[in-house]
BALOBA-1460 file (C-alpha; in Angstrom, 3 decimals):
// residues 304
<rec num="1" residu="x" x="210.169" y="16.405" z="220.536"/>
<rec num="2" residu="x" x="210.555" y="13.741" z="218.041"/>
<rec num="3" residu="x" x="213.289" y="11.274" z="217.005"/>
<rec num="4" residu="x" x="213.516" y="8.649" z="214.862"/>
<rec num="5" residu="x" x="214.906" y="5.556" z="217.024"/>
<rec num="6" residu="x" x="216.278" y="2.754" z="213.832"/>
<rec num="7" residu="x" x="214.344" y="4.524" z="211.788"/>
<rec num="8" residu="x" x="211.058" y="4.339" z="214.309"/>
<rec num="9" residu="x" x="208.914" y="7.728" z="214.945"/>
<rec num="10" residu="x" x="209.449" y="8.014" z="219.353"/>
<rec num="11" residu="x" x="207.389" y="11.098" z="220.435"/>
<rec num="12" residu="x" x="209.013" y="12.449" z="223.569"/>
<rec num="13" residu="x" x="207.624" y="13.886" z="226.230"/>
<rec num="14" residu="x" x="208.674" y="15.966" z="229.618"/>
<rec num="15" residu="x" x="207.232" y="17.189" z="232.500"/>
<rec num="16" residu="x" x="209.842" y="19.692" z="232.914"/>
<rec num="17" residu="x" x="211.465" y="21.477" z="229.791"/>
<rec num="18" residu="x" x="215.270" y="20.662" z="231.426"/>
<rec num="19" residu="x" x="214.240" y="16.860" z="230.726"/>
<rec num="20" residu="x" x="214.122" y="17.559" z="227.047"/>
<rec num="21" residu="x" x="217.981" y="19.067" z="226.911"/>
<rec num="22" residu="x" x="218.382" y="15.735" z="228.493"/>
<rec num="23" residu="x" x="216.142" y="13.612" z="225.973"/>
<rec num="24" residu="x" x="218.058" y="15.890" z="223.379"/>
<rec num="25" residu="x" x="221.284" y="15.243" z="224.331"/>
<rec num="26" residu="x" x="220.832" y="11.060" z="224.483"/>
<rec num="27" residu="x" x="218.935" y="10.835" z="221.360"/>
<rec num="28" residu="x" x="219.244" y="13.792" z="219.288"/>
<rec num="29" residu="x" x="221.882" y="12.080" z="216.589"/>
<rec num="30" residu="x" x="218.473" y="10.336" z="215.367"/>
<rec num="31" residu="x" x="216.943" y="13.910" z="215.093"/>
<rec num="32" residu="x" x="218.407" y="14.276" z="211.944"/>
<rec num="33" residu="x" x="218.541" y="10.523" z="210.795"/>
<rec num="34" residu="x" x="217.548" y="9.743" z="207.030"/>
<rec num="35" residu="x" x="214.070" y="8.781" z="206.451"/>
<rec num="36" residu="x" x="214.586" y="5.963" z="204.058"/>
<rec num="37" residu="x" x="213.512" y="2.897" z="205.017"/>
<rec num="38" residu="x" x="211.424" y="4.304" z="208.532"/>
<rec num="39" residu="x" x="209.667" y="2.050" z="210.158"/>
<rec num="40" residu="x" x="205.359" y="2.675" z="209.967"/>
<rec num="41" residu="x" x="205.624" y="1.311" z="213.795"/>
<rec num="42" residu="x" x="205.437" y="4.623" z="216.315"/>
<rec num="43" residu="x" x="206.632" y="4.370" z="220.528"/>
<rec num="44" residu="x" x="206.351" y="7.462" z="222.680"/>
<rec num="45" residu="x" x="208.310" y="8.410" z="225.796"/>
<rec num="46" residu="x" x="207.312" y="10.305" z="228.930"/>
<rec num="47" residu="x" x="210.294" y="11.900" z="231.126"/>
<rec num="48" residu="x" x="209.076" y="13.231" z="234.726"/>
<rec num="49" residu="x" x="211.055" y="14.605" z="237.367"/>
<rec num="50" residu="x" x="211.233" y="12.768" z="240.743"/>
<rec num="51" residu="x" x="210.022" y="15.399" z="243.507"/>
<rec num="52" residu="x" x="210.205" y="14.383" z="247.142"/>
<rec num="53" residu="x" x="211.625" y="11.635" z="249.078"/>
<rec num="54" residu="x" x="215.643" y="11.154" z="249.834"/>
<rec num="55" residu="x" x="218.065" y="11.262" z="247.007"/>
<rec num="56" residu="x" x="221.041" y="9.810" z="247.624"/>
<rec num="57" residu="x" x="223.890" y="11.625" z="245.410"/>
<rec num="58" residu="x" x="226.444" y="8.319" z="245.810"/>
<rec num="59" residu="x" x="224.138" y="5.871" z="244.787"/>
<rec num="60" residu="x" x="225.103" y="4.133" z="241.485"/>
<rec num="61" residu="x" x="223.844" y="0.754" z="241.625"/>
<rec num="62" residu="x" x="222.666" y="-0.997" z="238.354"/>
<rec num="63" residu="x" x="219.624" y="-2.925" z="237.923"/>
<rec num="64" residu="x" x="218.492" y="-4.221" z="234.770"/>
<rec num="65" residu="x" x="215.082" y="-6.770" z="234.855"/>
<rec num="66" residu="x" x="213.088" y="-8.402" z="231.586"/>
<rec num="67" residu="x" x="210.047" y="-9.790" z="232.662"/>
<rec num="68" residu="x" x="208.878" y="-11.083" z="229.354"/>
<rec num="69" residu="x" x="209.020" y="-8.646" z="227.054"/>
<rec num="70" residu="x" x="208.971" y="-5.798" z="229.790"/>
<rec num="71" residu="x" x="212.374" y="-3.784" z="230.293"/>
<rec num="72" residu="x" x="213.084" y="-2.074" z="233.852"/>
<rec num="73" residu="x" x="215.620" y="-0.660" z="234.533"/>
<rec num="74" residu="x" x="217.520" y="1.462" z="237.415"/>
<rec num="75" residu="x" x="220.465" y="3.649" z="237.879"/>
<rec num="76" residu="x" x="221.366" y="5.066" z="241.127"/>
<rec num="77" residu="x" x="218.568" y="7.379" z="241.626"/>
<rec num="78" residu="x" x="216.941" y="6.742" z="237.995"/>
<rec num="79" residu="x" x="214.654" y="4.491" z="236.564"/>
<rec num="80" residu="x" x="212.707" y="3.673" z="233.520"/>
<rec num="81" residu="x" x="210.301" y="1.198" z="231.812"/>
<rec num="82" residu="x" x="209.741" y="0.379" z="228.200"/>
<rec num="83" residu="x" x="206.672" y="-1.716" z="227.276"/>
<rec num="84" residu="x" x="206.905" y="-2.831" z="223.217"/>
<rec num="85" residu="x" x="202.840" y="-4.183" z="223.742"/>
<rec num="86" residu="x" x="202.139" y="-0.742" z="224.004"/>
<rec num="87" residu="x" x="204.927" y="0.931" z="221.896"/>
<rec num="88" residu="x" x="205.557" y="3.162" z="225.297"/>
<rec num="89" residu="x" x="208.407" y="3.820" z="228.010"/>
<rec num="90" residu="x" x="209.030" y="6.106" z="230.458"/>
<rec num="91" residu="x" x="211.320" y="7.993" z="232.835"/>
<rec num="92" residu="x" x="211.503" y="8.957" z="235.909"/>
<rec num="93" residu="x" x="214.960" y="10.693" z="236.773"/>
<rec num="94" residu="x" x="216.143" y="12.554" z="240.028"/>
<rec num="95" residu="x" x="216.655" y="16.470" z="239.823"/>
<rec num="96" residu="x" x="220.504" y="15.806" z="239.692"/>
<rec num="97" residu="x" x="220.287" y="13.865" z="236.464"/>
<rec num="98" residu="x" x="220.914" y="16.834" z="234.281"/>
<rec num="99" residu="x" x="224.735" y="16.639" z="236.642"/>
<rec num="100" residu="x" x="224.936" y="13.185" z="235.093"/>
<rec num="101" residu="x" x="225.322" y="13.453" z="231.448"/>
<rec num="102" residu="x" x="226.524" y="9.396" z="230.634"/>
<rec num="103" residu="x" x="224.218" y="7.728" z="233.073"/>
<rec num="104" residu="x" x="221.103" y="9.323" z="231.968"/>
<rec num="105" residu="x" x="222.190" y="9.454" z="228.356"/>
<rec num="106" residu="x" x="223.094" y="5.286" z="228.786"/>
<rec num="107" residu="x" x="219.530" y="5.122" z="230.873"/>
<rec num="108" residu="x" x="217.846" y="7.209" z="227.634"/>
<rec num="109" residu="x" x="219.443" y="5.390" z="224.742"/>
<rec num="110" residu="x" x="218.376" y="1.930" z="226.339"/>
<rec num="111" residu="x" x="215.074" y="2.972" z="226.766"/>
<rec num="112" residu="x" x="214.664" y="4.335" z="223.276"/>
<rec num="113" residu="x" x="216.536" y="2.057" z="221.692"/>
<rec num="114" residu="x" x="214.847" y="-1.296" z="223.080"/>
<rec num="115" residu="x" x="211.423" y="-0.096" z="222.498"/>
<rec num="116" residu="x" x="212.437" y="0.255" z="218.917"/>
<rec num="117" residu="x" x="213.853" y="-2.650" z="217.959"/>
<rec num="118" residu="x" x="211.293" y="-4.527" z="220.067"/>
<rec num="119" residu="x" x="208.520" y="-2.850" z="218.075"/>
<rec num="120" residu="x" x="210.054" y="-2.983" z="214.202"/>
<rec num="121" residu="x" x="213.644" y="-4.407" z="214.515"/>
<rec num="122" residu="x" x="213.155" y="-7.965" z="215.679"/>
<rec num="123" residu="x" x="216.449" y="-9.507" z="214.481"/>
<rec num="124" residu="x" x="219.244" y="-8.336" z="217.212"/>
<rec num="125" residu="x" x="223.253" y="-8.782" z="215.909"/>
<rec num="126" residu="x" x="225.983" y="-9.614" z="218.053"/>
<rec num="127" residu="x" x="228.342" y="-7.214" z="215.491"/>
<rec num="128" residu="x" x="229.555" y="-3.715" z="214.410"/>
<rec num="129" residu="x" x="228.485" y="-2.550" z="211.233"/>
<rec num="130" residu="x" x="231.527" y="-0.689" z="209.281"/>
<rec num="131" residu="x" x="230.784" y="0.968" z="206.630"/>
<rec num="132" residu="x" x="232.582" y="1.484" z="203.172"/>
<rec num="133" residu="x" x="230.841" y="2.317" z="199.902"/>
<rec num="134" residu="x" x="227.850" y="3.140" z="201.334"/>
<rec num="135" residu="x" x="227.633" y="-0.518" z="202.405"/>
<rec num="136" residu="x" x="228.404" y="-2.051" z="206.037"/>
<rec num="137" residu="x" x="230.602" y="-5.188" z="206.746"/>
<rec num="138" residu="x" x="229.541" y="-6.517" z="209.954"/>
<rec num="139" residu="x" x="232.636" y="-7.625" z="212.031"/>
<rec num="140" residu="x" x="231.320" y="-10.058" z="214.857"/>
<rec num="141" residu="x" x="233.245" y="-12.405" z="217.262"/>
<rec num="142" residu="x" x="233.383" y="-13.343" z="220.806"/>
<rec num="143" residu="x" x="233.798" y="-10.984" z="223.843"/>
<rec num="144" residu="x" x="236.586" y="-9.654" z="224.184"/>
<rec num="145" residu="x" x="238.121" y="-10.521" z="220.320"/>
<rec num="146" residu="x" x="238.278" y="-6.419" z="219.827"/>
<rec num="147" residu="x" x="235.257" y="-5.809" z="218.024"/>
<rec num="148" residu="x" x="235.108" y="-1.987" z="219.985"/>
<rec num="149" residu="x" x="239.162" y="-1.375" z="219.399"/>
<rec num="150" residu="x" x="238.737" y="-2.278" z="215.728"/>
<rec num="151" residu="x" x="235.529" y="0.098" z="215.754"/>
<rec num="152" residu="x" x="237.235" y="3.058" z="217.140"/>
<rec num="153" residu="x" x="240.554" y="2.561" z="214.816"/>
<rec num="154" residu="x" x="238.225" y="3.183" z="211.432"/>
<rec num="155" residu="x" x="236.384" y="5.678" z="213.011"/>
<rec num="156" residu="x" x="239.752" y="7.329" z="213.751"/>
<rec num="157" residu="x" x="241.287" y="6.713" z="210.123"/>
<rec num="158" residu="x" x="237.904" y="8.883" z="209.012"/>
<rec num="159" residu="x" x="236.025" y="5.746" z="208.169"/>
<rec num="160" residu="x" x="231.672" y="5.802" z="208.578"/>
<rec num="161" residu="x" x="229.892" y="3.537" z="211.639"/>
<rec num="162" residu="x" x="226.510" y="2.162" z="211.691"/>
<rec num="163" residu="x" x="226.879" y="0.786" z="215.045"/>
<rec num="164" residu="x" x="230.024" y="-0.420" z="217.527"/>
<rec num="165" residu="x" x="228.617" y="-3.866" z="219.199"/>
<rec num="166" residu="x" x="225.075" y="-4.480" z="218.098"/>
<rec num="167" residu="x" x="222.744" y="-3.741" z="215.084"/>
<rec num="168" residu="x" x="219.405" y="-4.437" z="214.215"/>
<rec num="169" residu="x" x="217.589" y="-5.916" z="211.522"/>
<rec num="170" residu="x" x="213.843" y="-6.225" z="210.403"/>
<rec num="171" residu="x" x="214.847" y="-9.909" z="208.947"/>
<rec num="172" residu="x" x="215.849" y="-11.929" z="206.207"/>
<rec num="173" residu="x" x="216.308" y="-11.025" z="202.884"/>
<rec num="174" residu="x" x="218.333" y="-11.105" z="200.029"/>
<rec num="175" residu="x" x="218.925" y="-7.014" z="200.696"/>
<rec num="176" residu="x" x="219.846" y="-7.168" z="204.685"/>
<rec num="177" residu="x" x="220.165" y="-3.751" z="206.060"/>
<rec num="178" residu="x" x="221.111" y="-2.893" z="209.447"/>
<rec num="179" residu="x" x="220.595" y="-0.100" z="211.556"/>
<rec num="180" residu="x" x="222.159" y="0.943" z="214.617"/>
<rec num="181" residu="x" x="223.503" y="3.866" z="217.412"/>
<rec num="182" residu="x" x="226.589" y="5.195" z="215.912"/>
<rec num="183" residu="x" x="226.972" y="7.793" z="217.900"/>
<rec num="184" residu="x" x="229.225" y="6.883" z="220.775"/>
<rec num="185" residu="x" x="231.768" y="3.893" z="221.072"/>
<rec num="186" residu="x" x="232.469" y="2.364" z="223.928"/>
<rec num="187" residu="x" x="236.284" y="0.805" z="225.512"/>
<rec num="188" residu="x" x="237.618" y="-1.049" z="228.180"/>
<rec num="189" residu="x" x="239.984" y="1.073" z="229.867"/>
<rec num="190" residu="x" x="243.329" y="-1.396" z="228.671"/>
<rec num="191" residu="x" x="242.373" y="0.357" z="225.264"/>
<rec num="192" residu="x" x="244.280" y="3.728" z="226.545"/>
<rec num="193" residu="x" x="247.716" y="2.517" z="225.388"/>
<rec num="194" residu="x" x="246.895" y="2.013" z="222.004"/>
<rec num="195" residu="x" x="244.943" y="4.986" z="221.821"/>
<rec num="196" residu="x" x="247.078" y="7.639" z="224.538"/>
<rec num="197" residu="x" x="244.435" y="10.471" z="223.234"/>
<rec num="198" residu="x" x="242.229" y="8.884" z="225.492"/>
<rec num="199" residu="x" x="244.254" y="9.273" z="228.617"/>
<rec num="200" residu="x" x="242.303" y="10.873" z="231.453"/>
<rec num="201" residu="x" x="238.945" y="10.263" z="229.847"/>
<rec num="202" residu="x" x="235.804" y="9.848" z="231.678"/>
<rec num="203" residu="x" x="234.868" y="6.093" z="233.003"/>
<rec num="204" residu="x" x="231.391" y="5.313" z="232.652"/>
<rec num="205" residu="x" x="229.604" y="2.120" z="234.300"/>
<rec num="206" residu="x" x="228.174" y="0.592" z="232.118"/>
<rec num="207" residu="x" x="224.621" y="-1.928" z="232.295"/>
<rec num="208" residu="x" x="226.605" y="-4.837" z="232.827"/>
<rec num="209" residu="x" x="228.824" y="-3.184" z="235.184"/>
<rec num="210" residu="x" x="231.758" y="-2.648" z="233.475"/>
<rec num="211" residu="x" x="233.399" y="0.816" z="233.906"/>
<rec num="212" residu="x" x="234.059" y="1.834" z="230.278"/>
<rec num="213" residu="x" x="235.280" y="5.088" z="228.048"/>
<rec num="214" residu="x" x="232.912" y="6.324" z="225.992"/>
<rec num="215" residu="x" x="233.748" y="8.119" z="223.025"/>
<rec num="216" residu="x" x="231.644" y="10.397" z="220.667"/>
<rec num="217" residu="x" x="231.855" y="10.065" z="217.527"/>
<rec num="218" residu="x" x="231.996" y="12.776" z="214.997"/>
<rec num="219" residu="x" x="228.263" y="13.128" z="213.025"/>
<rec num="220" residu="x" x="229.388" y="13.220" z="209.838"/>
<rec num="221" residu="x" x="230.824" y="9.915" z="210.113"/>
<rec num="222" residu="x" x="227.706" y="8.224" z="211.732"/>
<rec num="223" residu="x" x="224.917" y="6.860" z="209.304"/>
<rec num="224" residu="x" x="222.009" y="5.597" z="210.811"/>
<rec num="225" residu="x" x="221.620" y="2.306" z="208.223"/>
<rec num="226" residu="x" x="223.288" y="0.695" z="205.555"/>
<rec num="227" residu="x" x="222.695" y="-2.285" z="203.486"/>
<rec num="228" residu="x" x="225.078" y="-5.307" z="204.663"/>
<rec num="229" residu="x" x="227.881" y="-6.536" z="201.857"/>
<rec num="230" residu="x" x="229.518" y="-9.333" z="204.046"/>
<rec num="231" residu="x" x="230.556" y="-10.310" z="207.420"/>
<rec num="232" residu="x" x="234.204" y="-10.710" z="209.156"/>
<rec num="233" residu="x" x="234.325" y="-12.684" z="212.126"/>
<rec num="234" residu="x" x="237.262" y="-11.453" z="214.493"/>
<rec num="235" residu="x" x="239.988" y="-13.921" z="216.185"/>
<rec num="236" residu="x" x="242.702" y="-12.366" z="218.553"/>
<rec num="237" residu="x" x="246.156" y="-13.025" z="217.146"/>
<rec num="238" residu="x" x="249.986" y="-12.788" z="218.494"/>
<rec num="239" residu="x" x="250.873" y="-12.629" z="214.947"/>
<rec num="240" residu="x" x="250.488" y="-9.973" z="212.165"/>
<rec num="241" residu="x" x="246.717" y="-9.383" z="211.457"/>
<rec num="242" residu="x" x="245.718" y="-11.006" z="208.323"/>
<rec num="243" residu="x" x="242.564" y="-12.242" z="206.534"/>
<rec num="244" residu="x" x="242.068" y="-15.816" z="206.369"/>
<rec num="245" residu="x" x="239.213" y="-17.757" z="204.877"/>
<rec num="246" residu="x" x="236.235" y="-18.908" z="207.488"/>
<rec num="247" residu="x" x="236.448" y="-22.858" z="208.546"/>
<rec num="248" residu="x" x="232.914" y="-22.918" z="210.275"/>
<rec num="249" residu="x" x="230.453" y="-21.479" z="209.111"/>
<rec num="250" residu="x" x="227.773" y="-22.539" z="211.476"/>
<rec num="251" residu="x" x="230.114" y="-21.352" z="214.293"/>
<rec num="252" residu="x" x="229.929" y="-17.610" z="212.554"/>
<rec num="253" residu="x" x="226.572" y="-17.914" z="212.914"/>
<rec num="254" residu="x" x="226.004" y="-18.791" z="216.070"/>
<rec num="255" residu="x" x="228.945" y="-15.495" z="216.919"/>
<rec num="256" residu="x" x="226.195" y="-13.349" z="214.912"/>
<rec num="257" residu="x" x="223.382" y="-14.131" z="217.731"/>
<rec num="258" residu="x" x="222.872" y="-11.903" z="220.379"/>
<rec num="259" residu="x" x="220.992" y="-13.698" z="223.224"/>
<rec num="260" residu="x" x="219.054" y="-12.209" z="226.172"/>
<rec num="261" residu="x" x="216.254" y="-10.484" z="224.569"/>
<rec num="262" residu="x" x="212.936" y="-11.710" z="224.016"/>
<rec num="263" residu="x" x="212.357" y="-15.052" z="222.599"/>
<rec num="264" residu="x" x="210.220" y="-14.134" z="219.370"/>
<rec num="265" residu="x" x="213.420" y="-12.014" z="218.257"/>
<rec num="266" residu="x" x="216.284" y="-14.818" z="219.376"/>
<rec num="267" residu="x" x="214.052" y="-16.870" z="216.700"/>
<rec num="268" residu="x" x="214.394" y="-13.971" z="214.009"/>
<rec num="269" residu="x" x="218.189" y="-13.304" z="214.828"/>
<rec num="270" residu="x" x="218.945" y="-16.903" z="214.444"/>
<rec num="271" residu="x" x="217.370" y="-16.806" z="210.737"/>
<rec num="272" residu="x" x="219.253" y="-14.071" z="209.832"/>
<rec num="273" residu="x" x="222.047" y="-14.575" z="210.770"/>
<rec num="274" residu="x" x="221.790" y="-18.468" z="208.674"/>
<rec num="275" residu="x" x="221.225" y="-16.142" z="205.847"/>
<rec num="276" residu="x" x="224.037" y="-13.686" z="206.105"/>
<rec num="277" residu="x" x="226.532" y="-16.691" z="206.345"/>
<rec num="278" residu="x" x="225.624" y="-17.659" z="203.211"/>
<rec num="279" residu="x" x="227.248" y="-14.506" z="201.370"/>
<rec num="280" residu="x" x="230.653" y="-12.938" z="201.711"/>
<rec num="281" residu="x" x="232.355" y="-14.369" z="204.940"/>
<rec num="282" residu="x" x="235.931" y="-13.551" z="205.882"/>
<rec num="283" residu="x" x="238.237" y="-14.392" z="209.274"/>
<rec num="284" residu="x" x="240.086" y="-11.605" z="210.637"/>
<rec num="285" residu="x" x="242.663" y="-12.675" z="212.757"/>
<rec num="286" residu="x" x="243.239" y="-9.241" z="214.593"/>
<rec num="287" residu="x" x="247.063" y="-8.442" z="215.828"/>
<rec num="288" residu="x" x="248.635" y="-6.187" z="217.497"/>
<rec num="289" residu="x" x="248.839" y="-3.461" z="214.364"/>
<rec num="290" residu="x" x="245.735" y="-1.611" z="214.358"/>
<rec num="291" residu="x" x="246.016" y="0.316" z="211.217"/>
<rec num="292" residu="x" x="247.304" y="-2.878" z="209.089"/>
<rec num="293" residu="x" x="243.783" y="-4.416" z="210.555"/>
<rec num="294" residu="x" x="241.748" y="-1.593" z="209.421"/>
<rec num="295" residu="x" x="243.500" y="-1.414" z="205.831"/>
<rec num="296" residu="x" x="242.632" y="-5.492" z="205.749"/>
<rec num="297" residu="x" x="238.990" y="-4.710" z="206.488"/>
<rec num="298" residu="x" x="238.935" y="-1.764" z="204.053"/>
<rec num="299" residu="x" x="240.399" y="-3.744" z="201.160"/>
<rec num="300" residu="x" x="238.529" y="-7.094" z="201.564"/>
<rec num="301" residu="x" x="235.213" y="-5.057" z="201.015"/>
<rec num="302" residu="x" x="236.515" y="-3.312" z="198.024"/>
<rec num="303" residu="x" x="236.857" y="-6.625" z="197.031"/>
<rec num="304" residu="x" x="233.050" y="-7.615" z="197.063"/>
């Protein structure tokens, strides 16, 4: 089965044909993913099926290690591995998994989606990429400023996503584009108020522990990449959201890094994210009315 993880060829592979629905059903958005701009870099993964030995049907705890540039990680009963010096990962899952949609789908995607970037994407971006015009705006800011909220409300008002809280960048240039995993969004449970269609909705526990909804979203609005046309940095307001002009840019910057990855890719972040700074930059300070935010967004990229 192949997939095309940010635009890098991943040859999967299963020891059992059940794996694959799984395999399909984490990664199968980039089964169809557009070809421009594809990576010449190549990763494979191998799924097997843990036989033997006691499985433990309550077990869900989370444990996530990075020994250099080595990823392991477990979930309850599964695990997995992915290697970039050898473009390979693998899986071992328990013969419940396929009972466990969203933890072997969030076990899957990781997998996939760090050997990927690891191998072709170096530069790693602490933002969602919104798209408009065929063209993202990346909308970054500190945990917790409503980066995911603001995500689902244009995906709700029919608007195109690139990716919710992180996208991923070969480097520099004058061009940027980003790619990312548009397929799901992800919210703390205090989002169900604002959004009461999402009353009752599944919890999922998330890498860092957090117990968060996830939310498909529909294909037609996911792209895989899209070239960046400026960036909005996000600042919780008890006023009326409005868009202000940015007083630091060095402290944008610094919002745009996402740390705890490998050190070689901190180093290409930080240069990219120097250069984005240096185009269209915007402060969003985000209030209480959703739509009006989205609109703002919407409107300021017309504007570029």
């Amino acid at each position: 089965m192949q997939f095309a993880i940010l635009g890098v060829p991943l040859r999967v592979e299963a020891t059992e044909p059940e794996l694959l629905i799984l395999a399909d059903r984490a990664l199968g958005g980039w089964r169809i993913a557009e070809s421009a701009g594809a990576s010449s870099a190549s990763a494979s993964l191998v799924m097997r099926l843990s036989r033997g030995g006691l499985i433990n049907p309550a077990r869900r705890d989370i444990v996530v290690h990075l020994a250099g540039e080595l990823l392991a990680i477990q979930i309850g009963n599964d695990c997995g591995w992915a290697d970039p010096s050898v473009g390979r990962a693998g899986a071992r899952l328990s013969p419940d998994a396929i009972c466990r949609p969203h933890e072997t789908t969030l076990l899957l995607e990781t997998l996939a989606v760090y050997l990927a970037q690891t191998t072709a994407r170096p530069v790693v971006l602490h933002a969602a990429a919104l798209v408009t015009g065929g063209r993202s705006i990346l909308v970054t800011g500190a945990d917790g400023a409503g980066k995911s909220t603001l995500t689902y409300a244009w995906v709700r008002s029919g608007r195109a996503l690139v990716a919710e809280d992180a996208c991923f960048s070969t480097g520099p240039s004058d061009h940027l584009s980003v790619w990312g995993a548009p397929w799901r969004i992800h919210l703390l449970p205090d989002s169900v108020p604002l959004f009461p269609e999402l009353l009752g909705s599944h919890r999922t526990r998330m890498l860092n522990g957090e117990e968060k909804i996830v939310v498909p979203v529909c294909p037609e609005q996911c792209l895989t990449h899209a070239e960046v046309a400026g960036v909005i940095r996000l600042e919780r307001s008890d006023g009326q959201s409005e868009i202000v002009p940015v007083t630091d840019l060095d402290d944008v910057a610094e919002t745009l890094i996402l740390r705890g990855g490998p050190e070689r890719c901190l180093d290409e972040t930080r240069k990219s994210a120097r250069e984005l700074v240096r185009g269209p930059v915007a402060t969003l300070r985000f209030g209480s009315d959703i739509g009006r935010a989205v609109e703002l967004v919407s409107q300021w990229a017309e504007r570029l």
